[in-house]
NULOLUM-86026 format. One line per 3 residues: number of its first residue (from 1); their letters; for each residue x, y, z of C-alpha. Coordinates in nm, 4 decimals. Layout:
// residues N
NUM> a> X Y Z  ... .
//
This chain:
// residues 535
1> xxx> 0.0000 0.0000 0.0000  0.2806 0.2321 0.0612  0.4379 0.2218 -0.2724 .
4> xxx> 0.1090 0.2822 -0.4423  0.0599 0.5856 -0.2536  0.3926 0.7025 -0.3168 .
7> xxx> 0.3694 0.6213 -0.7097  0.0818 0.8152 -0.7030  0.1348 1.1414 -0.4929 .
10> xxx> 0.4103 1.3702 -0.6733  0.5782 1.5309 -0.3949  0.6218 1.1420 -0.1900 .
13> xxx> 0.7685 1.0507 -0.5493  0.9773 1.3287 -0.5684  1.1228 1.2957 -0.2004 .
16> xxx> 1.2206 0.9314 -0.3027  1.3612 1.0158 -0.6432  1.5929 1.2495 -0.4640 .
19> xxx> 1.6981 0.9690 -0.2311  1.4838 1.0006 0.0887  1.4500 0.7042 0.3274 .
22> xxx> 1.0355 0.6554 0.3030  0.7760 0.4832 0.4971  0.4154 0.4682 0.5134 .
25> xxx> 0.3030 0.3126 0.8615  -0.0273 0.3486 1.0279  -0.1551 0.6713 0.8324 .
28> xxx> 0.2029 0.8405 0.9098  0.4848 0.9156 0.6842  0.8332 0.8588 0.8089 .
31> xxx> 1.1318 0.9855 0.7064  1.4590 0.7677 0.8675  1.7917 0.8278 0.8715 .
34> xxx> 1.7614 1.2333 0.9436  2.0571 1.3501 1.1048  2.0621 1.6133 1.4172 .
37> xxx> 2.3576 1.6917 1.6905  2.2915 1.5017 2.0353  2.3689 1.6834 2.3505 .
40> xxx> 2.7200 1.5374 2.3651  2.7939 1.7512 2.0453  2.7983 1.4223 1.8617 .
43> xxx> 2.6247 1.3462 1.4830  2.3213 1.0723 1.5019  2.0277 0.9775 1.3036 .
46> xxx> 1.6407 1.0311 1.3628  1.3202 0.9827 1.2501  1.0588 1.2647 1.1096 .
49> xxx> 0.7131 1.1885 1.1615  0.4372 1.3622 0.9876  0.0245 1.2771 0.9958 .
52> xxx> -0.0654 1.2211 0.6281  -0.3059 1.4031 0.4862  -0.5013 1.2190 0.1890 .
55> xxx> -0.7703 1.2892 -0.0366  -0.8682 0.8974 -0.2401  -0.5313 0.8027 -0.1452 .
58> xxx> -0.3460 1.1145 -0.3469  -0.1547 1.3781 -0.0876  -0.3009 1.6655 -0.0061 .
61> xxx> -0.1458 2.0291 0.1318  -0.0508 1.8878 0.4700  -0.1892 1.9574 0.7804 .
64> xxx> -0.0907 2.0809 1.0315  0.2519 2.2317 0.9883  0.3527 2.0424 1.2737 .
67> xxx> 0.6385 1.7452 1.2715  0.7175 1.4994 1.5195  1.1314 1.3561 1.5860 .
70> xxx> 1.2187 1.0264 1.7418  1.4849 1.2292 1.9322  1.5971 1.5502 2.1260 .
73> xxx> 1.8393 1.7493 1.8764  2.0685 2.0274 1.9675  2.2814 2.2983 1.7890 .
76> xxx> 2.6681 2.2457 1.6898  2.7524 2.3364 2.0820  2.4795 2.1114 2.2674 .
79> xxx> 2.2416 2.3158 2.3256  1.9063 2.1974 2.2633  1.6656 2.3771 1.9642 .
82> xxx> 1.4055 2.5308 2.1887  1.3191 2.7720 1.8997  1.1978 2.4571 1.6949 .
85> xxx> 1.0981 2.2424 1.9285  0.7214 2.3516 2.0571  0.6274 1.9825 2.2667 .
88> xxx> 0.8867 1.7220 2.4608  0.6151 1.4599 2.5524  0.7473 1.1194 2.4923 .
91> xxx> 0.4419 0.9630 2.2913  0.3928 0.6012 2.1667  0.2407 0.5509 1.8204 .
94> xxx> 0.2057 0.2242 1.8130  0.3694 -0.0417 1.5969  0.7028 0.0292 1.8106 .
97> xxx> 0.7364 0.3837 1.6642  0.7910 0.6279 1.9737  0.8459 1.0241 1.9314 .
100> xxx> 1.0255 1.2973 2.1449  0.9846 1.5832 2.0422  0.7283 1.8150 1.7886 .
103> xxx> 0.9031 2.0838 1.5962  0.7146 2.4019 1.4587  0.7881 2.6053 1.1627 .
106> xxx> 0.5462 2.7937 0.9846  0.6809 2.9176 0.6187  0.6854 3.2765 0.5455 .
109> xxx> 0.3535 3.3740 0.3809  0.0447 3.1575 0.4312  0.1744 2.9572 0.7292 .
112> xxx> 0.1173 2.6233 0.5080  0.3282 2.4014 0.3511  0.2176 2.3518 -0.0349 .
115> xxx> 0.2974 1.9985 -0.0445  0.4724 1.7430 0.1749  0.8497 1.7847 -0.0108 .
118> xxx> 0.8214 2.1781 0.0851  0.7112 1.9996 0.4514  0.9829 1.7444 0.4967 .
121> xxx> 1.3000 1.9268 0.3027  1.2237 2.2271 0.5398  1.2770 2.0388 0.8435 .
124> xxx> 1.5415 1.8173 0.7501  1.7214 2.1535 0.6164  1.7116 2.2706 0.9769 .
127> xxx> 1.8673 1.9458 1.1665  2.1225 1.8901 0.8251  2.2495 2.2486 0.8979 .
130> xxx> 2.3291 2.2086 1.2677  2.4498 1.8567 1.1991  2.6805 1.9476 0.8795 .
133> xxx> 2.8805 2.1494 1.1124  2.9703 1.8305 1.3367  3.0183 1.6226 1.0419 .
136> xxx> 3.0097 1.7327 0.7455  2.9192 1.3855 0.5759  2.5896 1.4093 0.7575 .
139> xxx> 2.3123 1.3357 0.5318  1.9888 1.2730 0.4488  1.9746 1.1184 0.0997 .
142> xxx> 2.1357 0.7684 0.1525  1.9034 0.6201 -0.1650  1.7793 0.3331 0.0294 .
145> xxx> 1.5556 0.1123 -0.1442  1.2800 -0.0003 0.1211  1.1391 -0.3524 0.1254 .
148> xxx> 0.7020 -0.3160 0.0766  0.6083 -0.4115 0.3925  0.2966 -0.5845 0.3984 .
151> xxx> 0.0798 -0.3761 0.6876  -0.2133 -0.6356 0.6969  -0.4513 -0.3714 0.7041 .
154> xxx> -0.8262 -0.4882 0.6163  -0.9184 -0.1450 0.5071  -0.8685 0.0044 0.1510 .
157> xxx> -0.7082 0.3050 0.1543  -0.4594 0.4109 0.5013  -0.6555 0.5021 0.7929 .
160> xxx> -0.5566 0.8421 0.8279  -0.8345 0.9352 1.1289  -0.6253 0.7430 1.3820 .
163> xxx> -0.3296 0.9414 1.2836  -0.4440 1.2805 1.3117  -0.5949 1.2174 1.6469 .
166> xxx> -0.3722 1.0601 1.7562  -0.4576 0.6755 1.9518  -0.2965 0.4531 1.6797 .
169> xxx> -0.1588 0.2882 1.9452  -0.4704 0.2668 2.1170  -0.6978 0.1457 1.7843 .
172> xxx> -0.4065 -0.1163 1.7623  -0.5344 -0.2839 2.0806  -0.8638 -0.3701 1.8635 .
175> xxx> -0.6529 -0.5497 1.6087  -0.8952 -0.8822 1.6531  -0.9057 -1.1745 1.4148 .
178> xxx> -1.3086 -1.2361 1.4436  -1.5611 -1.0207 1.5660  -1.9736 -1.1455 1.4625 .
181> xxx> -2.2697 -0.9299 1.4647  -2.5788 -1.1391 1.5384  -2.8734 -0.9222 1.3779 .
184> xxx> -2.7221 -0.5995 1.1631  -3.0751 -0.4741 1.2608  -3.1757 -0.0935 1.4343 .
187> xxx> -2.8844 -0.1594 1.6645  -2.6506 -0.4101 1.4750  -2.6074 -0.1796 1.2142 .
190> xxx> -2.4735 0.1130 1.4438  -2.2565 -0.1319 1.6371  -2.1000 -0.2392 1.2733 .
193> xxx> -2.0260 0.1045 1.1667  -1.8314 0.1502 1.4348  -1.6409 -0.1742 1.4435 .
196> xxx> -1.6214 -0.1574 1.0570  -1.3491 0.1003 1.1165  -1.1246 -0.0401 1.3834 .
199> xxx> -0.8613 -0.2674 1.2270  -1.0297 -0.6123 1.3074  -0.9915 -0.8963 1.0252 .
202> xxx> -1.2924 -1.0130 0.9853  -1.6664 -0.9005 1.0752  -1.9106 -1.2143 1.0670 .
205> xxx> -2.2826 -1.1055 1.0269  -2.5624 -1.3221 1.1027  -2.9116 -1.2327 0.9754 .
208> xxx> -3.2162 -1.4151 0.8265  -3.4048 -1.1067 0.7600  -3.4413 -0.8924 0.4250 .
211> xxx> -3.3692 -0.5294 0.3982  -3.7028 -0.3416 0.3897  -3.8171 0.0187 0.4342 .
214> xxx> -3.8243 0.0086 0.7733  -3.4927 -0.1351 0.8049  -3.3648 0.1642 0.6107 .
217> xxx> -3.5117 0.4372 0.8473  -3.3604 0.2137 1.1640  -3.0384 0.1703 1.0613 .
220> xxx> -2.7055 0.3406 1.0284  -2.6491 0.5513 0.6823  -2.8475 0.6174 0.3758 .
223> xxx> -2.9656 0.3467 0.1609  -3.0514 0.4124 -0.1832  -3.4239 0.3139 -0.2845 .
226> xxx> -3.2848 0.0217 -0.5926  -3.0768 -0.1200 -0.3082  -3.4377 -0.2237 -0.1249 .
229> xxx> -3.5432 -0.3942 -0.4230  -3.6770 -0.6944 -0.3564  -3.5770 -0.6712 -0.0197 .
232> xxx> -3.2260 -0.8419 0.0074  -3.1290 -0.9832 0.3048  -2.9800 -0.7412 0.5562 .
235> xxx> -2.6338 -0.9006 0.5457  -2.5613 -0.9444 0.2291  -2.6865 -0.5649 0.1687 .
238> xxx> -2.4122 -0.4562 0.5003  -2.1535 -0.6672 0.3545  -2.1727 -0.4473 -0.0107 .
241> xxx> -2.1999 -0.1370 0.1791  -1.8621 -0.1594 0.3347  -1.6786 -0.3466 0.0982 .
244> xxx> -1.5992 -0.0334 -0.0229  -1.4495 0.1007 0.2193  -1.2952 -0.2941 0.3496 .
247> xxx> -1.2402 -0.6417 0.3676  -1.3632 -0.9049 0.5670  -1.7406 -0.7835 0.6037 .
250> xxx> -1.8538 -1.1781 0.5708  -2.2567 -1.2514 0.5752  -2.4563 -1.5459 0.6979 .
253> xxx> -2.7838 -1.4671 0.5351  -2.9226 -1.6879 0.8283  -3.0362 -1.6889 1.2234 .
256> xxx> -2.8517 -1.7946 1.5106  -2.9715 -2.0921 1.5920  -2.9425 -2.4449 1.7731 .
259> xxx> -2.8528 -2.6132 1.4497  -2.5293 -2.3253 1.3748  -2.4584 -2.1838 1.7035 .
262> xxx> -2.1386 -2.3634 1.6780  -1.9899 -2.0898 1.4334  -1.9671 -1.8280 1.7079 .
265> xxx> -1.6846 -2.0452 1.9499  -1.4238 -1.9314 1.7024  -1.5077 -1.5650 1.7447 .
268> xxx> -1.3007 -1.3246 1.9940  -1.6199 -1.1168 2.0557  -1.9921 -1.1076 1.9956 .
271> xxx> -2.2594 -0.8356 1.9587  -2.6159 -1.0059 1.9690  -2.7626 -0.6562 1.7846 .
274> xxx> -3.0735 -0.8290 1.7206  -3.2713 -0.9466 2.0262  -3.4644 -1.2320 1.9049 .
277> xxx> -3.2059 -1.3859 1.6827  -2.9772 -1.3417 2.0675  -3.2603 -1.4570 2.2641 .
280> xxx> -3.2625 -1.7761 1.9949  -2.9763 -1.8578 2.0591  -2.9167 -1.8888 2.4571 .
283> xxx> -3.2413 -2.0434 2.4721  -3.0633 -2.3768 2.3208  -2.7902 -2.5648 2.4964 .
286> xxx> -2.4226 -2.4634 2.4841  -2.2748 -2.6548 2.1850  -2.0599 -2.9582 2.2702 .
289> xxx> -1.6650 -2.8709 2.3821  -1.7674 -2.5070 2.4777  -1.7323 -2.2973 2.7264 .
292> xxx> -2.0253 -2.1584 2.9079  -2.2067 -2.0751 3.2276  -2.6018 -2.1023 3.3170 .
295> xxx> -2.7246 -1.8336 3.5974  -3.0666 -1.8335 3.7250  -3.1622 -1.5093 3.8274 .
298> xxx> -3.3871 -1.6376 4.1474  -3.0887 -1.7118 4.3686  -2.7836 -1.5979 4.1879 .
301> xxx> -2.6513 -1.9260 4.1866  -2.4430 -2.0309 3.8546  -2.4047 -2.3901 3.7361 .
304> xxx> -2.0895 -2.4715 3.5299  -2.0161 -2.8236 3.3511  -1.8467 -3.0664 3.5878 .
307> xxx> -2.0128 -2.9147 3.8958  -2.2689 -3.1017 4.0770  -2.5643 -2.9060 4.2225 .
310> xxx> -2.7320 -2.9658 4.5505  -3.1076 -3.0039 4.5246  -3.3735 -2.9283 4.7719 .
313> xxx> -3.2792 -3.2499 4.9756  -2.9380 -3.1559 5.0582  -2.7777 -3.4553 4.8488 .
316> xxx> -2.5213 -3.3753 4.5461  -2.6252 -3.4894 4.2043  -2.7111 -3.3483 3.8588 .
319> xxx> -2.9915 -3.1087 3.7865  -3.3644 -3.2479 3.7150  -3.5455 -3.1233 3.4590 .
322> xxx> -3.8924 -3.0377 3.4517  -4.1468 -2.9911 3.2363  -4.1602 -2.6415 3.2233 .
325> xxx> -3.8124 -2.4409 3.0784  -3.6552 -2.2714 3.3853  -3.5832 -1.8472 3.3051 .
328> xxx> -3.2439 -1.8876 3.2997  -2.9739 -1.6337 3.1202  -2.6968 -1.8369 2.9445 .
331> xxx> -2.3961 -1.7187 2.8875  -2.1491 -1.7957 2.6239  -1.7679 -1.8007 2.6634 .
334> xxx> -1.6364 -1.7709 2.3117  -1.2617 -1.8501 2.1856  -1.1098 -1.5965 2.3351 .
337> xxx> -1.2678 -1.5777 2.6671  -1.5210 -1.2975 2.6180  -1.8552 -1.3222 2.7819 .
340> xxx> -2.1506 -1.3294 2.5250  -2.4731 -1.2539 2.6641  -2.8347 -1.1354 2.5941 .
343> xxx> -2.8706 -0.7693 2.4675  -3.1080 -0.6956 2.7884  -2.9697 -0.9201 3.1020 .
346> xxx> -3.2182 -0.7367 3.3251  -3.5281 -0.9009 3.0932  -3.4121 -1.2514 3.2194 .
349> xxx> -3.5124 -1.1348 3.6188  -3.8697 -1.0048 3.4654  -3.9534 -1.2841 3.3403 .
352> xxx> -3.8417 -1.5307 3.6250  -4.0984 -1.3352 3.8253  -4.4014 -1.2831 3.5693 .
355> xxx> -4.3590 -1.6800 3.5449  -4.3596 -1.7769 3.9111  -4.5917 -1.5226 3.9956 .
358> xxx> -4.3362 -1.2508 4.2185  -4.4025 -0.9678 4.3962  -4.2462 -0.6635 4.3757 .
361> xxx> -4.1050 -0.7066 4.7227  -3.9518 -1.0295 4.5927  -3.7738 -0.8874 4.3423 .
364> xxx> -3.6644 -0.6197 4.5681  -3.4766 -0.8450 4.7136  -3.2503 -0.8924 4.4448 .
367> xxx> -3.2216 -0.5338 4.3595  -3.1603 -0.3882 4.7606  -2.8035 -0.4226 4.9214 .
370> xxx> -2.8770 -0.6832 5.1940  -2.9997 -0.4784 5.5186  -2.7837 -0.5591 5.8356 .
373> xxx> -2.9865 -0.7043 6.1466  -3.2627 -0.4843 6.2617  -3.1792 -0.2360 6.0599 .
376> xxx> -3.4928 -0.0626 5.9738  -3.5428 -0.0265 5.5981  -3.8536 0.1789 5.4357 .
379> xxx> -4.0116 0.0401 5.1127  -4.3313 0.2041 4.9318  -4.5165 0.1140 4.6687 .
382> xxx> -4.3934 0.2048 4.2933  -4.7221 0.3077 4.1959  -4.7454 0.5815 4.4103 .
385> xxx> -4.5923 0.9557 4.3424  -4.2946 1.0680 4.5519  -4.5166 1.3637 4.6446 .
388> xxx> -4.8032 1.1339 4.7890  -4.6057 0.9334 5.0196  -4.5367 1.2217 5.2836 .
391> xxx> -4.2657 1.4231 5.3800  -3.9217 1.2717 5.4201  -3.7044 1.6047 5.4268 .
394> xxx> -3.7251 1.7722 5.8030  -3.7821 2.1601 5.7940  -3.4938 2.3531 5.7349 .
397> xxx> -3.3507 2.6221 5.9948  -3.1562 2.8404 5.7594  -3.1474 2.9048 5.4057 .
400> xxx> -2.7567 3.0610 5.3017  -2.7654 3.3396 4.9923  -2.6666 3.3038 4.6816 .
403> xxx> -2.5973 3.6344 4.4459  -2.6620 3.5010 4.0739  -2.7067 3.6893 3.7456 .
406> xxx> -2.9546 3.3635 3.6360  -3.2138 3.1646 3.8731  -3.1170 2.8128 3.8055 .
409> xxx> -3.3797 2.5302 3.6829  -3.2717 2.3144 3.9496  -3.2401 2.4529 4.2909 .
412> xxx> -3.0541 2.3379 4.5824  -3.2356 2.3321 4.8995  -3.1569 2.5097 5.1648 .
415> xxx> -3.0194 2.7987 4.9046  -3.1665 3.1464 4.8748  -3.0913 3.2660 4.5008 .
418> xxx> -3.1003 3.6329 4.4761  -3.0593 3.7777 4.1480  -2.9905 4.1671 4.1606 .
421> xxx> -3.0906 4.2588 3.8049  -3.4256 4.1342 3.7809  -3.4949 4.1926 4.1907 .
424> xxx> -3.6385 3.8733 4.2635  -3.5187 3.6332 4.4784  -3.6164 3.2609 4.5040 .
427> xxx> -3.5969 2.9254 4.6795  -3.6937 2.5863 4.7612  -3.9688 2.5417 4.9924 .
430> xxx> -3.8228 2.5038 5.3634  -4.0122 2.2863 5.4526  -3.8791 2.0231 5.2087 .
433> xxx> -4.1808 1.9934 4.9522  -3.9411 2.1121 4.6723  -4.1981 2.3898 4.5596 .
436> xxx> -4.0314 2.7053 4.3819  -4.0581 2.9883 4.6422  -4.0620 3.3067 4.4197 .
439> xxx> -4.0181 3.6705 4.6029  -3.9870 3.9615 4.4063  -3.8024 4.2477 4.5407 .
442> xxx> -4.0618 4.5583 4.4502  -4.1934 4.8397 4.6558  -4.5628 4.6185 4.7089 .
445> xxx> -4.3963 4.2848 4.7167  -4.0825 4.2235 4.9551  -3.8111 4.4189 5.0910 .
448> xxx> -3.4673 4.2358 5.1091  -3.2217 4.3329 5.3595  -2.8472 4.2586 5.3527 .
451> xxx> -2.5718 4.3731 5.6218  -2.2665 4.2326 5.4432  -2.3200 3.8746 5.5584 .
454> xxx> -2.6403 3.8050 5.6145  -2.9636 3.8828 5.4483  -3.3493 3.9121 5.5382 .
457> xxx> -3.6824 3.9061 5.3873  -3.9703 4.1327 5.5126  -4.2572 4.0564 5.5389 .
460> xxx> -4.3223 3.6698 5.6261  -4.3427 3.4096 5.3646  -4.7055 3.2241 5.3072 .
463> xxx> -4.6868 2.9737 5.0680  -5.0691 2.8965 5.0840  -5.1383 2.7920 4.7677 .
466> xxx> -4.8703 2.5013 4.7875  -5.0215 2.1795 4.9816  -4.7803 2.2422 5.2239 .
469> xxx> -4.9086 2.5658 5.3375  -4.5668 2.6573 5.5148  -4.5526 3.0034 5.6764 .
472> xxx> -4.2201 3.1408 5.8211  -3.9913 3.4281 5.8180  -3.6297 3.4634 5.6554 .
475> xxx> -3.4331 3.6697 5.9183  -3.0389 3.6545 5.8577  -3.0506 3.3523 5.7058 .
478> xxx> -3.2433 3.2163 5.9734  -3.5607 3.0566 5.9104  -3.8520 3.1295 6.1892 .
481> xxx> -4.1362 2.9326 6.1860  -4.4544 3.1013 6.2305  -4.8033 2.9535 6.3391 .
484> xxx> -5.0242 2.8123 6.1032  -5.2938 3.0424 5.9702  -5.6144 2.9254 5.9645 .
487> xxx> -5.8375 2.9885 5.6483  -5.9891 3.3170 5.7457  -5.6467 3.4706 5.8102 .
490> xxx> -5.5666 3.3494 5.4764  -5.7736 3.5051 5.3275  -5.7722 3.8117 5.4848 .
493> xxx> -5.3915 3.8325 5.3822  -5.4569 3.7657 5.0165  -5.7624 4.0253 5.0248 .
496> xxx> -5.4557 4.3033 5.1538  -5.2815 4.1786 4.8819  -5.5242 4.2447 4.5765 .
499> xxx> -5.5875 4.6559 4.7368  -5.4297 4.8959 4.5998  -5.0663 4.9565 4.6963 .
502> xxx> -5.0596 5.3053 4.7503  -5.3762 5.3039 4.8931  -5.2821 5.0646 5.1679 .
505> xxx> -4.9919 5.3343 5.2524  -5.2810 5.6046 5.2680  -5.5082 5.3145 5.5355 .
508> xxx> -5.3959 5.2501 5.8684  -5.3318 4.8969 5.9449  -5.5154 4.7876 6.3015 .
511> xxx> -5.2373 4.5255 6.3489  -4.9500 4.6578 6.2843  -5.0692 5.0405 6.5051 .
514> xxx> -4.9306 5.2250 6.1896  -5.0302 5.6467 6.1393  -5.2193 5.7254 5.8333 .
517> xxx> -4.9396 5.8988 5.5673  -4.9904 6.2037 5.4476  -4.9828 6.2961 5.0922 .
520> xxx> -4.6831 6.4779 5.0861  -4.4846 6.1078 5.1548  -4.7441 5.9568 4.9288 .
523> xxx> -4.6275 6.1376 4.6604  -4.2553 6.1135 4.7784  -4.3216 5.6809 4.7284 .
526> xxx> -4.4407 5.7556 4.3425  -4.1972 5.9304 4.2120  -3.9658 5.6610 4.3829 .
529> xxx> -4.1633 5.3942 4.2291  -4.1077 5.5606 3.8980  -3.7630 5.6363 3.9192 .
532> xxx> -3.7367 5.2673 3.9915  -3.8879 5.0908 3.7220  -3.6871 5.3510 3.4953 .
535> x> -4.0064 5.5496 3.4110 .
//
């Protein structure tokens, strides 16, 4: 693959015409035999590193201008390049090629290289220039004729993605021999695209059904409207798709069943994408010579081959059978050790107790930690609102202030958010209920006090049209409880509420023992009001 792309990108040809050491590995092109000055003041030999940048496997203007160097290089008197060298992080590309250092060198002008012989004669023009004054004899061009070296590589053209980002090294680590799909279906599909483009051999897909409209709109891509005609079967159609961008895609235009379950022990891993073609599958016996495991759900117990299994009567011996199949989730162990299991474990538990007829608090057991002795534990019923089964949060004493420029959508009990520009501030109900408490900070409405640490809301809070009906004062972020108001007090309060503000200023108030205001201050309040709301 690498001479290819170098046959057909000028400037790669042109490099190795004028006797540059070339490689293409991993989506990288590397140039050996560079030399550079070591710290001892000594001439050695490096290699430049640069992400490939490829358009149908022709070169493209690189990008970025960046390069990375296998080693640390340093001027004629030992002193190391810190003009060219931007990043010293020892980094592993995989394959066995590790890099020291990252140079950067914009050209004059655009900042971009034109092609990668501007790139790569740049760079080694810098190194050659410190080393030529060590040794003279110091080059570049040695004319050595590289073996092809055959990568393996399942895909069609050189994964450049992995390059650019960077985790070549870490996409090596999915280098598998046989990976199978069971059901290319609304979720198959997805799980395929990705896989198709990680460096495994070969991709096994299993499906009886055919490709139909539906399928389209469920799965992964676009699929032309000749490709559904007469409904092919889904993976034969997968298998075309990305044989153009790879090898290996291999379809079984069949289900997973009893009869051919045996294909999947050679595989490293399994996706079961389709459910019922999964669920078809472990509902058979393990195929003979493989590895597997059978866990029933009721008592977490798991039965392996070769282990006996004590029955209700205390005495070792094989499992009976009944008549009825037991809800049981089998598990395959594959080739290469993975675990294969259905797409849904938690389905297996469901049905163990729709069959035998559970309860709720049976299966509760399962999903609770195990309480310690007399350790009191509160269950409710999962039909019923968190609202409707009473109050579990204990009235709060003090609420602590927040200044924000935004009220939040989620607020944190026990937090007063004040928010100066719109002069409202707002909370969670202290008494735990989780209602939105909204105050705003106006002339009728409330009067917030702060003294530098602490703040105050005047008057009382009545939340009476909340269930709760909670009634207290916020002094210095203290929260007083006040006695509950009975109806007629409530509404009295709400009837002050609807008069007129400045009216109410004008009307004594027989609680309170205030003097009627004359009109001079009444008049003092409006233009205050106005000067207020910016009017």
């Amino acid at each position: 693959m690498s001479r290819r792309l170098i046959s057909r990108s000028p400037d790669l040809r042109l490099l190795l015409d004028e006797g540059y050491d070339l490689e293409i590995r991993g989506g990288y092109l590397l140039v050996h035999h560079v030399p550079y000055v070591t710290v001892a003041k000594g001439a050695a030999y490096g290699t430049l590193v640069s992400e490939l940048n490829l358009a149908n496997g022709i070169t493209v203007p690189p990008d970025p201008h960046t390069i990375r160097f296998t080693a640390t290089p340093c001027d004629a008197e030992g002193r190391r390049l810190d003009r060219l060298i931007n990043d010293s992080t020892r980094t592993d590309l995989g394959g066995g090629l590790i890099v020291e250092t990252s140079f950067s060198h914009k050209p004059v002008g655009s900042g971009r290289y034109t092609d990668y012989h501007a790139k790569v004669t740049t760079y080694v023009a810098i190194l050659g220039r410190h080393a030529a004054a060590v040794d003279p004899n110091a080059t570049a061009r040695t004319y050595h004729v590289r073996e092809e070296r055959d990568e393996g590589s399942p895909f069609r053209y050189p994964d450049t993605a992995s390059a650019r980002a960077g985790i070549t090294a870490i996409n090596e680590k999915l280098s598998l021999a046989k990976v199978a799909i069971v059901g290319p279906g609304g979720t198959g599909s997805h799980v395929l695209d990705l896989v198709a483009k990680t460096p495994v051999d070969e991709i096994h897909l299993f499906d009886g059904d055919r490709m139909l409209d539906h399928n389209a709109f469920r799965g992964v891509g676009a699929t032309a409207a000749v490709d559904l005609d007469g409904g092919p079967n889904k993976a034969e159609h997968y298998s075309r798709v990305y044989a153009v961008m790879r090898d290996g895609v291999v379809p079984h235009p069949y289900p997973v069943d009893a009869v051919n379950c045996a294909e999947l022990s050679d595989m490293q891993f399994v996706f079961p994408g389709d459910r019922s073609d999964a669920c078809e599958a472990s509902n058979h016996r393990a195929p003979r010579g493989s590895r597997h495991s059978v866990r029933r759900h009721g008592d977490r117990r798991e039965r392996r081959p070769g282990h006996a299994r004590r029955d209700s009567t205390g005495d070792d011996g094989p499992s009976r059978t009944t008549g009825q199949r037991p809800a049981v989730d089998l598990v395959w162990r594959c080739g290469g050790g993975q675990r294969v299991r259905a797409e849904h474990p938690g389905r297996g538990s469901q049905r163990a107790g729709r069959r035998t007829r559970g309860h709720s608090l049976e299966e509760a057991v399962q999903v609770l930690p195990r309480p310690r002795r007399r350790a009191a534990h509160a269950l409710y019923d999962r039909r019923e609102h968190d609202r409707q089964r009473g109050r579990f949060v204990t009235r709060l004493e003090r609420l602590d202030h927040r200044f924000v420029d935004w009220i939040p959508p989620d607020l944190e009990p026990g937090v007063l958010y004040i928010t100066i520009e719109y002069a409202t501030a707002v909370h969670s109900c202290a008494c735990g209920c989780r209602a939105r408490v909204v105050t705003p900070l106006t002339l009728k409405d409330w009067e917030l006090r702060f003294d530098g640490e602490t703040v105050s809301l005047s008057p009382s809070i009545g939340n009476w049209s909340f269930a709760c009906q909670s009634h207290y004062w916020i002094r210095q972020n203290r929260i007083e409880w006040a006695p509950r108001w009975s109806a007629a007090q409530i509404g009295g309060a709400r009837e002050l509420a609807r008069a007129p503000w400045t009216s109410s200023l004008a009307t004594p108030r027989a609680s309170s023992g205030m003097e009627p205001a004359s009109g001079r201050l009444v008049r003092l309040l409006r233009r205050l009001a106005r000067a207020v709301r910016g009017t």
